[in-house]
Each structure stands twice: as C-alpha cells, then as structure tokens.
N, C-alpha and C positions, 0 to 999 in steps of 0.2 A: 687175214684169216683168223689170226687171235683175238680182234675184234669178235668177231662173228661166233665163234666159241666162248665166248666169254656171255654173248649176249645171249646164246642159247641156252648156255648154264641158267643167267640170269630170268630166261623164259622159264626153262623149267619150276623153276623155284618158286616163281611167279604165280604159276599153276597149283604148284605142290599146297599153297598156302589157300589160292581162293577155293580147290576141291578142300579143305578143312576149313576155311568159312561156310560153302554151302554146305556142308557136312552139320557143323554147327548152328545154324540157322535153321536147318531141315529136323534137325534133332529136339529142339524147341522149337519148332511149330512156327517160324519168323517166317514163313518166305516171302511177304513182302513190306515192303517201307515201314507202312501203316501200324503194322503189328509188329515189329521192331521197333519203331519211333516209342509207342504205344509202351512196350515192355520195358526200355531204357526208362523212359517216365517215371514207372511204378517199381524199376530197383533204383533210382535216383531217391523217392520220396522214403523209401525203405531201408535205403544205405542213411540218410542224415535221421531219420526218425530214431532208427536205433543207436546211432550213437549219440543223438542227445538223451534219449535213457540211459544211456552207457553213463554218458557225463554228470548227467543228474547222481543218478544211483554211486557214481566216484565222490560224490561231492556229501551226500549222506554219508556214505563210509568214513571220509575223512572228518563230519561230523562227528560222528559215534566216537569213532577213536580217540580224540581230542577230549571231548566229556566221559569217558572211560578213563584217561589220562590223569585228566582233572581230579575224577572221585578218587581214584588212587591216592595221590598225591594228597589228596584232601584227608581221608581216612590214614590214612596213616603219618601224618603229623597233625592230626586235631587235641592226638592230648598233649602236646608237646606247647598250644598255642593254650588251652587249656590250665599248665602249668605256668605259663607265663601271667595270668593272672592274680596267681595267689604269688608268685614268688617273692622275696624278703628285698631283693634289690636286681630289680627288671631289668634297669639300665644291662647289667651285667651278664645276668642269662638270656636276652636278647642278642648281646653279642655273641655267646654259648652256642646260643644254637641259630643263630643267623641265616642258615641254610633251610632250614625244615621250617622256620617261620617265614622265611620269604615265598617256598613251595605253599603254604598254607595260603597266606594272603594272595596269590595269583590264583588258583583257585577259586577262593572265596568273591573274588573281582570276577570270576570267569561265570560261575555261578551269577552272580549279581546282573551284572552286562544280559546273560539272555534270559533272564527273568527264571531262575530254577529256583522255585523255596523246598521242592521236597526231591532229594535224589533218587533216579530210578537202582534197581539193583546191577550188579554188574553183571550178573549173569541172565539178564531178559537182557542188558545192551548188548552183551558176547551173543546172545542168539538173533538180535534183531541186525548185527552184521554179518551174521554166515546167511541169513536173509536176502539182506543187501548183495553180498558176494555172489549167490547161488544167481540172483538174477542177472546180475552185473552178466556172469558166465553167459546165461540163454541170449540175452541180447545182446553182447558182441560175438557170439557166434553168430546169429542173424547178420551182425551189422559186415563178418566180415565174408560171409554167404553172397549176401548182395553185391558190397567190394568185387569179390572175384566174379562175378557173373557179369557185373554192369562192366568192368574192365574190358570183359569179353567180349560185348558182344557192341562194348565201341568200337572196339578193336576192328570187329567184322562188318563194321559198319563202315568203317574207312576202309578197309580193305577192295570191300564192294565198289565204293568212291573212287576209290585209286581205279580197280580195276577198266571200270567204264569211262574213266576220264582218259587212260591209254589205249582203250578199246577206241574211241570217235577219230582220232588221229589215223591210225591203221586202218579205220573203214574208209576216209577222206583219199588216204594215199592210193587206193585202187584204182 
C-alpha cells in the first residue's frame, strides 16, 4: 500500500511538472517539435554569439587597462629616466632609483612590442573602456536571457520525452 502512495505522490508530480511544460511551451508558441527544435536552435546560436562578444569585448578591456597601466607608469617616471642621462655617475643613480627605471623600461618594451610611437590620451582610453564595459553589460545580459530560456525549454523538451517514453508502457499494459 505504501508502494502504491508513494507512486501516486510520484504521479502527481509527474503531472504537476508536464501541466508547467505545456504551460511553457503554450506560452512561447512551441507546441510542437518543429518549432521547439527550431527555437532551441536560434537561443543556441544566440547564447554562444553573445558570449563570444562577451569575450571579445573582456579581452579589449583587458587591452585598454594594460596600455593605461603602461602610460601611467610611463609618464610618470619618464623624467626620472630622463635624468639618468645627464647624471655625473649613472652607475650610481640607476641603482637610486632602480624601481622607476625598471617601470620605465617595461613600458617603453610594451610600447615598442605593439608598435605605439604616439600615445593615446588617458582620458579617450578611460572612455573607450566605459565603451567596452557598457557593451560588455548589453551582451551578457542577452547572453545570459538566452542561458536561461535555452535551459528552459531543454528542460521541456525532456520533460515531454520522458513524459511519452512512460506514456507507451501504460498504453502497452492495457
């Protein structure tokens, strides 16, 4: 007998779930295969689209930051490197300031490696990251729109699967 209540519990629930897939499916216009298969498709191509903008656009960001980094560090020990070439005994004020001339030289190596001979200012690079950011925002909210829909309605898509694959059994047993 506790079988038997257990399995009805289990019925019910069973139920509870496929009335909120077709609830779901009815609600988006899915009701059948075709046009589910169809929509899975087109939040698939939608959910990897925007996160490779996502990625792109992270990967600019970390650009900019980096050559913002760089101009920093540049600008403000360039007369430090500056004075190292008039100074009376270099040997000595390169060890002096050993830290500010090494920020200079990495730098000036970071500049050189991606080919920058005129630096942009720092305040067009601060706006072309809140640029970056703003977009970055639009498209992982798309990317994560998609996520939770395409989740959905795999979800109901097994559901439906399950549902009829226990449905043929029960029709069998009659």
């Amino acid at each position: 007998r506790d079988a038997q209540e257990s399995r009805g519990l289990g019925d019910v629930y069973k139920r509870q779930v496929m009335a909120q897939t077709v609830n779901l499916l009815q609600e988006k216009g899915l009701t059948d295969e075709d046009a589910l298969n169809q929509r899975i498709t087109e939040l698939e191509t939608k959910y990897h689209d925007s996160l490779a903008v996502v990625k792109d656009l992270e990967g600019r960001m970390k650009a900019n930051n980096e050559l913002r980094y760089h101009i920093a560090a540049y600008t403000s020990t360039k007369n430090v490197a500056q004075q190292l070439k008039t100074a009376k005994r270099p040997a000595v004020f390169e060890e002096q300031h050993r830290a500010e001339l090494t920020a200079y030289r990495a730098a000036a190596a970071y500049f050189k490696a991606n080919n920058l001979t005129k630096l942009p200012s720092p305040k067009k690079l601060e706006a072309e990251y809140a640029q970056l950011a703003s977009e970055k925002a639009k498209f992982y909210e798309q990317y994560k729109e998609a996520k939770n829909e395409l989740l959905k309605l795999k979800t109901a898509k097994q559901n439906v699967a399950s549902f009829f694959r226990e449905e043929e059994p029960a029709q069998q047993e009659r």
